[in-house]
C-alpha positions in Angstrom: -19.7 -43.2 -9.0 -16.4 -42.8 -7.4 -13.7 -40.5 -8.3 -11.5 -43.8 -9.7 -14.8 -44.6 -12.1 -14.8 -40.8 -13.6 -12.4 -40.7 -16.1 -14.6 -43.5 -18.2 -18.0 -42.2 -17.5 -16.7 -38.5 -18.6 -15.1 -40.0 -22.5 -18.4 -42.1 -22.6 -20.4 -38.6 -22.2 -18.2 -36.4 -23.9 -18.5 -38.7 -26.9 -22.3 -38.7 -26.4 -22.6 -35.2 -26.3 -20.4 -34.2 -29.3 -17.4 -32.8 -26.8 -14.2 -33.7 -26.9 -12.8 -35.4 -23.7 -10.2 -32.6 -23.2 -12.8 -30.2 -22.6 -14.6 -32.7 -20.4 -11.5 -33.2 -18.5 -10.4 -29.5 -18.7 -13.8 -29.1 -16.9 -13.2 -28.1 -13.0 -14.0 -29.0 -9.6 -15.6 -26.0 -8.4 -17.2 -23.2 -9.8 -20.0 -25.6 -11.6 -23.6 -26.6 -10.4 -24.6 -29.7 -8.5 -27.4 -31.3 -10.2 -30.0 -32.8 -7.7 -33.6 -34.1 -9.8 -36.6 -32.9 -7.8 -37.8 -36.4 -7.0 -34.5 -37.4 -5.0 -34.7 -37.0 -1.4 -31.9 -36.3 0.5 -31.3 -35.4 4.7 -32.3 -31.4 5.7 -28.8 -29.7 5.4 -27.2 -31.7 3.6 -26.1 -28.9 0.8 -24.2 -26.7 3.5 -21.0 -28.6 3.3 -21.2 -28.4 -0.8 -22.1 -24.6 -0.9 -18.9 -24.1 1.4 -16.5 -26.2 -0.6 -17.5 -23.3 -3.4 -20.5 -25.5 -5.2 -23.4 -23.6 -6.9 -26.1 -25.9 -6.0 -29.6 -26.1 -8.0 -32.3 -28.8 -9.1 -32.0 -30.6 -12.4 -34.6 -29.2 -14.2 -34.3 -32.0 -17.2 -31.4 -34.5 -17.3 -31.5 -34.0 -21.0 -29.0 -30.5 -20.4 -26.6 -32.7 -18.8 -23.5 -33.6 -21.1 -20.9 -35.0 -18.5 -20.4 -36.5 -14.9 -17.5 -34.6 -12.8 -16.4 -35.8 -9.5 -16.1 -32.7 -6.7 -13.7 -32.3 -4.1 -12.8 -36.1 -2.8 -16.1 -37.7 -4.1 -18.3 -37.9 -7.3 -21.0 -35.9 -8.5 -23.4 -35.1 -11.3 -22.6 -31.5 -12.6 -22.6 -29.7 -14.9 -20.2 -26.8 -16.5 -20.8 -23.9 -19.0 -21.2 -25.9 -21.6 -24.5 -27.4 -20.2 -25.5 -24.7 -22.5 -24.6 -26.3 -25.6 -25.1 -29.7 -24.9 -28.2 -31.3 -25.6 -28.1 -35.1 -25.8 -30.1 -37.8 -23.7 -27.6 -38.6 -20.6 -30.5 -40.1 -18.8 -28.5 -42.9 -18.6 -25.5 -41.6 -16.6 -27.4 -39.6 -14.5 -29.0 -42.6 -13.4 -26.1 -44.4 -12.5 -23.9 -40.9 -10.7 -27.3 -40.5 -8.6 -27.1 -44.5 -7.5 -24.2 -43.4 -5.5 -24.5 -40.0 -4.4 -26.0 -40.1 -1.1 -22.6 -42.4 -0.2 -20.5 -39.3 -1.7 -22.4 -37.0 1.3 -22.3 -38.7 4.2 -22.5 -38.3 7.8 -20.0 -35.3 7.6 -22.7 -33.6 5.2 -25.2 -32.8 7.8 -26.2 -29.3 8.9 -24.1 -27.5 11.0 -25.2 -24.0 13.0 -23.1 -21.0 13.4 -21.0 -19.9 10.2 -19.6 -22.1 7.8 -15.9 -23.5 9.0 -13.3 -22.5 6.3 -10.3 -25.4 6.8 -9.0 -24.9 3.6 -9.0 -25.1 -0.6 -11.7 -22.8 -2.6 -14.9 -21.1 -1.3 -17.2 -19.2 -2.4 -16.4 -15.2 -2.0 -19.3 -14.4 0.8 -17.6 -17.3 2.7 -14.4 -15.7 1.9 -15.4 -12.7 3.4 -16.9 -14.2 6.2 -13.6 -16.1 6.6 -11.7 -13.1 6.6 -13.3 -10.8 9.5 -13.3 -14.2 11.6 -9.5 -14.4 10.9 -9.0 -10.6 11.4 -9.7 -10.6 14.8 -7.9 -13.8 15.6 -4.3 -13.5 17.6 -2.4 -16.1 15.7 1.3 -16.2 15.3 3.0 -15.4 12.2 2.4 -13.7 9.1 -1.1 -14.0 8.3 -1.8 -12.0 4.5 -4.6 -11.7 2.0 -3.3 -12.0 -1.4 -5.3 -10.0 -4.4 -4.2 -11.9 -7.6 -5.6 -10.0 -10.8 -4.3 -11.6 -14.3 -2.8 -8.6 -15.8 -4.7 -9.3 -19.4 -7.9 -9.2 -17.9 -9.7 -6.4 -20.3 -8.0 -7.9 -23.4 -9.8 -11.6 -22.6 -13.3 -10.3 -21.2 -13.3 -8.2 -24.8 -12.2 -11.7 -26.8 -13.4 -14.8 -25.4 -16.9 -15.8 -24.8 -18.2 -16.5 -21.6 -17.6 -20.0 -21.1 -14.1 -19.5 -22.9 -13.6 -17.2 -19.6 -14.5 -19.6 -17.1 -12.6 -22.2 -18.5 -9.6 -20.3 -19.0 -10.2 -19.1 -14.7 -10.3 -22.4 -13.7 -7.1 -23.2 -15.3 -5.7 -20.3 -13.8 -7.4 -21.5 -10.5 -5.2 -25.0 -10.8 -2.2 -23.0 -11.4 -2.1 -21.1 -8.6 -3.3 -24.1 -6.6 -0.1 -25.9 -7.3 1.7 -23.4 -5.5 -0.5 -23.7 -2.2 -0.6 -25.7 1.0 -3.4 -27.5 1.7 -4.6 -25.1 4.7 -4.7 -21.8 2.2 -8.0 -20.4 1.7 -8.7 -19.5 -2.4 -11.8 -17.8 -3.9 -12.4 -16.7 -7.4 -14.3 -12.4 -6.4 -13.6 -10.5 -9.8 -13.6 -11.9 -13.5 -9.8 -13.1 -13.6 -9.2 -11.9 -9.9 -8.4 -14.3 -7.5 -8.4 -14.4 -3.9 -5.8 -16.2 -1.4 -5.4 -16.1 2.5 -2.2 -17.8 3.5 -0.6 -17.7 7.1 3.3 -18.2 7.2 5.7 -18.3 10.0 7.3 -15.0 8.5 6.6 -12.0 5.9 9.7 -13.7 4.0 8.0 -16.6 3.8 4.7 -14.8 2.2 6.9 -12.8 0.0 8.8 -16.0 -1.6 4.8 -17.7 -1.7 3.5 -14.8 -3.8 6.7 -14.6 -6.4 5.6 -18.6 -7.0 2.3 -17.8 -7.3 3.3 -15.1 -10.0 5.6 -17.1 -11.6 3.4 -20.3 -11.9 0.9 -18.2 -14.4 3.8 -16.2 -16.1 6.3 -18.9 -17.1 3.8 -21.4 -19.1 1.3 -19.9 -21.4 -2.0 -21.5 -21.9 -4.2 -22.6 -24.3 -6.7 -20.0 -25.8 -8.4 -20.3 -28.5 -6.0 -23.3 -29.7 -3.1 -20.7 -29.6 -0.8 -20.5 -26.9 -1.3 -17.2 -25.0 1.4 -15.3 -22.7 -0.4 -14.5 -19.6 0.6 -12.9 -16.1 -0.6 -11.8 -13.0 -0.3 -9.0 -10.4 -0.7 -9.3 -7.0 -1.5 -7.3 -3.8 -0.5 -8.3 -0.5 -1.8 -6.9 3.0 -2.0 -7.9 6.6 -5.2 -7.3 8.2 -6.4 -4.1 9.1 -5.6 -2.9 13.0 -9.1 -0.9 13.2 -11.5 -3.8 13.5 -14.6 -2.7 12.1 -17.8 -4.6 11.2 -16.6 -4.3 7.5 -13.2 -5.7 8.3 -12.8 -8.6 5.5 -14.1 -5.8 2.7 -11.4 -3.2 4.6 -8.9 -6.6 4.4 -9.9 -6.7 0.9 -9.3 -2.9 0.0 -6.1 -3.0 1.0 -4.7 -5.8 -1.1 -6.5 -4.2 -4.1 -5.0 -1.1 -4.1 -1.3 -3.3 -3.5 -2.7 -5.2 -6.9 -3.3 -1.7 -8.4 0.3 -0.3 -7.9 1.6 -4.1 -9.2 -0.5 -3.3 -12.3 0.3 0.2 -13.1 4.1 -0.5 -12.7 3.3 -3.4 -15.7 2.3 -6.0 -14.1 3.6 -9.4 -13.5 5.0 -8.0 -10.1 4.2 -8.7 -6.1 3.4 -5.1 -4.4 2.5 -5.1 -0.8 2.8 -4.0 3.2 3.6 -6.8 5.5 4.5 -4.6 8.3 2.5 -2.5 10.9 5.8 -0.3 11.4 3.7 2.9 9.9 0.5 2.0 11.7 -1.6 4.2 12.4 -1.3 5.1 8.7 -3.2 3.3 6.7 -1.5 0.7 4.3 -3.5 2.1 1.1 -1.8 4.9 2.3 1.6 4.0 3.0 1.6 2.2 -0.3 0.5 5.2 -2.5 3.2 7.4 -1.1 5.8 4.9 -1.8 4.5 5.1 -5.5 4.4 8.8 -5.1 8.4 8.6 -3.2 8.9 6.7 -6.6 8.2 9.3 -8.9 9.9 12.2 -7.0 13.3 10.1 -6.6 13.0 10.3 -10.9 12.3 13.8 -10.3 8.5 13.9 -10.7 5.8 15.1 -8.7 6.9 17.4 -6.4 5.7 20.7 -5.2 8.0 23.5 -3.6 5.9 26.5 -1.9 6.6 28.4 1.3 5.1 29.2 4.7 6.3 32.5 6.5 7.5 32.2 9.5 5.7 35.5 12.3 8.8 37.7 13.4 8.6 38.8 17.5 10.6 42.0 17.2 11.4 44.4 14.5 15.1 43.1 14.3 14.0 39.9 13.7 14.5 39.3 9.5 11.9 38.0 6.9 12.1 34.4 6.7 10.5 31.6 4.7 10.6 28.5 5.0 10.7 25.7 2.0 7.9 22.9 2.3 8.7 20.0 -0.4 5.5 18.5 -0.8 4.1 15.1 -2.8 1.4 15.6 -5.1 -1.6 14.1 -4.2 -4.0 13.9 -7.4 -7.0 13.7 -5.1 -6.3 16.5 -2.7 -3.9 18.9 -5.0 -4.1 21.7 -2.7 -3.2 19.4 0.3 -0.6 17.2 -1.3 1.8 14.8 0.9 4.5 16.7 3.6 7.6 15.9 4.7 7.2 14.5 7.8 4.3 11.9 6.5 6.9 10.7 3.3 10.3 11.2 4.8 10.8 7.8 6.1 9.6 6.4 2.9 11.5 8.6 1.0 15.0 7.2 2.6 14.0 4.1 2.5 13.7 4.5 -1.1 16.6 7.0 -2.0 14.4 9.3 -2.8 16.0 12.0 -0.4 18.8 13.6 -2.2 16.6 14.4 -5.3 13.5 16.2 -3.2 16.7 18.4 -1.4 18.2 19.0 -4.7 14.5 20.2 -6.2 14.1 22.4 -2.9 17.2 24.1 -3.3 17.3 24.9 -6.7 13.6 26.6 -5.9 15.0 28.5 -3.1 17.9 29.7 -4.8 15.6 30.5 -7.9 13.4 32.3 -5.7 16.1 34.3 -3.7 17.5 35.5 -7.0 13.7 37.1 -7.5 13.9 38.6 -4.2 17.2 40.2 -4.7 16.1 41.6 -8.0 14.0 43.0 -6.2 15.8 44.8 -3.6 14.5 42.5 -1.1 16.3 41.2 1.8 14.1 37.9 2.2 16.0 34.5 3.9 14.7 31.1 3.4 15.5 27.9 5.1 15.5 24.2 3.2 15.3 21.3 5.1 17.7 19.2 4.2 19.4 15.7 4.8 22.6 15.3 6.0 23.6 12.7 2.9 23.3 16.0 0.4 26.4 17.4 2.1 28.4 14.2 0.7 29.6 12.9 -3.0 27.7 13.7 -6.1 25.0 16.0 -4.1 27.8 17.8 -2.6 29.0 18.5 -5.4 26.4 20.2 -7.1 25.3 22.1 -4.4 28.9 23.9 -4.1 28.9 24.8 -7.4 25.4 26.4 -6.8 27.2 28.0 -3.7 30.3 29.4 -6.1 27.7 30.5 -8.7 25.8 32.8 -6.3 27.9 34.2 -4.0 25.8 37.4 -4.0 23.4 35.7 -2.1 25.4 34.7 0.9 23.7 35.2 4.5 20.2 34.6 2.7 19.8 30.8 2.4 19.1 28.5 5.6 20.0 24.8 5.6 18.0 22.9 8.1 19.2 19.3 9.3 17.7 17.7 11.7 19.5 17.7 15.2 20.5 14.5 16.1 24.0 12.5 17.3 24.7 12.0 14.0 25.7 15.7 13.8 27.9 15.6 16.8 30.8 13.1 15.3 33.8 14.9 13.7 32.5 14.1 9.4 29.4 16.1 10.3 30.9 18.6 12.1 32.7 19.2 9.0 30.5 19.1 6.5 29.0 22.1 8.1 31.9 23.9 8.7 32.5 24.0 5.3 28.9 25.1 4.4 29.4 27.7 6.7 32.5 28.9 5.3 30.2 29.6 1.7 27.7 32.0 3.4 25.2 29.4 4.6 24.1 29.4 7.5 22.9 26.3 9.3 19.7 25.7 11.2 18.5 22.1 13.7 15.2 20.8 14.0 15.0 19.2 17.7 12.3 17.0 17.3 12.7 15.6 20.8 9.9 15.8 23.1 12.2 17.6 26.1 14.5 20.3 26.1 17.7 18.3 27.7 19.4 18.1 24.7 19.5 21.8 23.9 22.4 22.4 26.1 24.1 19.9 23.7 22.9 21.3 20.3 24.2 24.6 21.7 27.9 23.3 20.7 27.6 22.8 17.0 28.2 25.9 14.8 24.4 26.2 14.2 22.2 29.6 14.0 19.3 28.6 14.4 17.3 25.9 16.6 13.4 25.4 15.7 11.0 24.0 18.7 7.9 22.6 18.6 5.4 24.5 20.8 5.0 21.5 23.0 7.7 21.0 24.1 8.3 24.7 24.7 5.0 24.8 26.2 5.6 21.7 28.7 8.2 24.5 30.4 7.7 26.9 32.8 8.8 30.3 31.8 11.9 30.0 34.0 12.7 26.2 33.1 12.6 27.7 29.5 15.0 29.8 29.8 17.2 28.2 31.8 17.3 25.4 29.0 17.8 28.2 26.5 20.3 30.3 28.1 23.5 28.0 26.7 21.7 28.6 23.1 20.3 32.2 23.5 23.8 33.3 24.9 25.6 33.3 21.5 23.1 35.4 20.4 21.2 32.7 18.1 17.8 32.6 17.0 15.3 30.3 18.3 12.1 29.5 16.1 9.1 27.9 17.6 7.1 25.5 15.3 3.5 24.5 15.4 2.1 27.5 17.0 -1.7 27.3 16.0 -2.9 29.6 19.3 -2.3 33.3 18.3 -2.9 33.4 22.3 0.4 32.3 22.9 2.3 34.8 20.5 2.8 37.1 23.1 3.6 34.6 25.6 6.5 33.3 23.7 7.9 36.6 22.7 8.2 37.2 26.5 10.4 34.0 26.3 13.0 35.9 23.8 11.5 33.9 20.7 12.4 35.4 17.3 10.2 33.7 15.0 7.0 31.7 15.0 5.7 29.3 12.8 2.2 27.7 12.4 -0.5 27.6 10.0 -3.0 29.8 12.3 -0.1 32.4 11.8 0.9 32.1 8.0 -0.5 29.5 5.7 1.6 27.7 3.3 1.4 29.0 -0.2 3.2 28.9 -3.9 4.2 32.5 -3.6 6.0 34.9 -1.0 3.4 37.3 -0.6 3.1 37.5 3.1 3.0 40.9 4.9 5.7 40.9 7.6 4.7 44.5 8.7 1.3 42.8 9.8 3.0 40.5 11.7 5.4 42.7 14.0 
């Protein structure tokens, strides 16, 4: 029985069977179960190719459950669907004459093969996807290579409504949709109840991207046919590259990460692409990078950010009480760890987010510094900032802030971070005029040598913060040598990332004011640290 001769056979059994031909037709090529009666004999091997191509094969156990003849992928076969359940009529006839031709439909290329099953293309079964996936993984081909997690975004509502074989109908009519969308060499598999798999290699990301939004839009802008109504329906997909770490679970790892991508589609309501197609954050993890954008997301409405404080370890009794601001993410599964700002802080400019986390810092610092002078305290704090909150709108406010307490002038800290930016005539500037309301200016060098020190030395800065290896990769003379055009003005210098208290003495020998590190003052909600400890 040839794929030509299956239209005919299927009205003749769906009429037989008391089925209408449109749920015969509406029957699928995959997904369904490959009748073979016990007496036919067929070559060793010869269901690999089948099981591959996404078949669920099985002996007839009576021809009597058999109520119509589907042709597979390129050839005919006898199977049968869902509604094998329901159907009960004598088809011994059309089994007889689907069974004349099957060994034809095998062939030659249906013998066994050794080794694992060679994936060229169209639906598979989800092991084989898997499989398909760590082989893939490790390969080194060009392009954009991306696993695609496609969930339909009603999911819960249609598992709770429609019957069983209602579901599988309506997933293989989902399947065919997204099919239409698909070159011939993408890889598909059905591996959750109305989640989809897909594994499509492009030239570029761009290219995936602009594939996905067709996938999504080929469910969303038709509805289907449930229950004889027409039914809105829509999908949210997940897209990842595969994992760097190869590991012996790599296609479940692959997997993982386009789930969580369909995850942040879905909670953002759905019918939305959601994704990493770029190794530029590596080594984080994507799950990773993508939760923080959600998290960047929230803060740049103003949400979900923590303000608390680390003390910074004075040298010498002249040197003041200082704290320093840490703007942290919330992380709902580590709340007492939460997200810093070196881990978010290119996501957050990527995504505007910036301006909103400085403005939430300063308001706590200022907040907090009104506390401390009520209290007759003379504590100083410094905000790391961005350089975009000294412009427009953000200026602005903080000015006013500035205007409004001028009784705490010489008490807050801006930090920016030092860079060439800071050297053109705007920036210069912009904190000349912070300067001029009582603020005083710190730079984070973040280089990993002390050359440009000498050049930060020339802005109208008070403070420079170090990280201890870098000051550590000096000898005590090359260290002050480098810091003598700084020191000489008589400006503080903070050292950052101390975690030795070994070295505390060490580096106040080196004319270091402050220290920071978490060995020497853990970050906290409160400013409750003991600076007469420290000295």
């Amino acid at each position: 029985m040839r794929t030509e001769s299956a239209q005919p056979q299927l009205a003749e059994d769906a009429e037989r069977s008391d089925l209408s031909l449109r749920m015969a037709v509406d029957m699928r090529k995959r997904n369904v179960i490959l009748l073979v009666p016990p007496t036919e004999k067929l070559p060793e091997g010869w269901q690999l190719p089948w099981v591959n191509a996404g078949w669920l094969v099985s002996n007839c156990g009576s021809s009597e459950r058999i109520p119509a003849a589907l042709h597979g992928s390129g050839e005919s076969a006898l199977v049968v669907s869902p509604w094998a359940e329901i159907g009960k009529p004598s088809l011994s006839g059309s089994v007889a004459r689907g069974l004349t031709h099957l060994h034809e439909a095998l062939g030659p290329a249906n013998d066994a093969r050794p080794g694992p099953p060679k994936v060229r293309g169209g639906m598979v079964r989800r092991a084989v996807f898997l499989s398909h996936l760590a082989a893939v993984a490790g390969s080194a081909a060009s392009g954009c290579c991306a696993l695609m997690a496609v969930q339909v975004d009603q999911a819960s509502k249609l598992n709770a409504q429609l019957s069983r074989i209602a579901v599988i109908d309506l997933e293989e009519r989902i399947c065919a949709r997204i099919a239409g969308v698909l070159d011939k060499q993408d890889v598909t598999t059905i591996w959750l109840e109305f989640g989809f798999g897909v594994l499509a290699h492009r030239r570029t990301s761009e290219e995936i991207w602009e594939l996905a939004d067709r996938l999504r839009a080929s469910v969303a802008d038709e509805p289907f046919a449930v229950n004889d109504e027409a039914m809105d329906l829509s999908v949210s997909v997940g897209l990842a590259l595969s994992p760097s770490e190869k590991r012996d679970d790599v296609g479940q790892q692959w997997f993982a990460s386009a789930h969580a991508a369909q995850g942040i589609a879905h909670r953002h309501g759905g019918n939305r692409c959601e994704g990493l197609l770029t190794r530029a954050f590596e080594p984080m993890p994507a799950e990773r990078v993508l939760i923080i954008r959600e998290w960047v997301e929230e803060a740049k409405a103003g949400g979900n950010v923590m303000i608390e404080y680390q003390p910074l370890m004075p040298l010498h009794s002249a040197a003041a009480e200082i704290y320093s601001v840490h703007a942290k993410l919330r992380d709902y599964r580590d709340p007492l760890g939460g997200v810093h700002r070196d881990e978010y802080l290119r996501l957050a400019r990527e995504a505007g987010a910036m301006v909103m986390i400085d403005r939430m810092s300063l308001f706590h610092a200022f907040e907090t510094l009104e506390q401390e002078h009520a209290r007759g305290r003379g504590t100083q704090i410094i905000v790391p900032i961005e350089l975009e909150t000294l412009k427009d709108l953000p200026w602005r406010w903080l000015e006013a802030e500035l205007r409004r307490r001028q009784h705490l002038l010489g008490r807050l800290i801006v930090e920016l971070v030092a860079g060439p930016v800071l050297l053109d005539k705007d920036s210069v500037k912009r904190i000349v005029r912070l300067r001029r309301y009582g603020v005083r200016i710190g730079l984070s060098d973040t280089g990993d040598t002390l050359e440009e020190v000498a050049t930060w030395a020339k802005l109208p800065a008070d403070f420079l913060r170090l990280r201890h290896a870098v000051a550590g990769s000096a000898s005590a003379d090359e260290f002050r040598t480098a810091m003598a055009s700084w020191k000489s003005k008589g400006r503080s210098l903070i050292v950052d990332e101390v975690e030795e208290t070994r070295a505390v003495a060490q580096l106040g020998s080196l004319g270091v004011d402050h220290l920071r590190g978490h060995a020497l003052g853990a970050i906290g909600p409160r400013l409750d640290h003991d600076f007469s400890v420290s000295i």
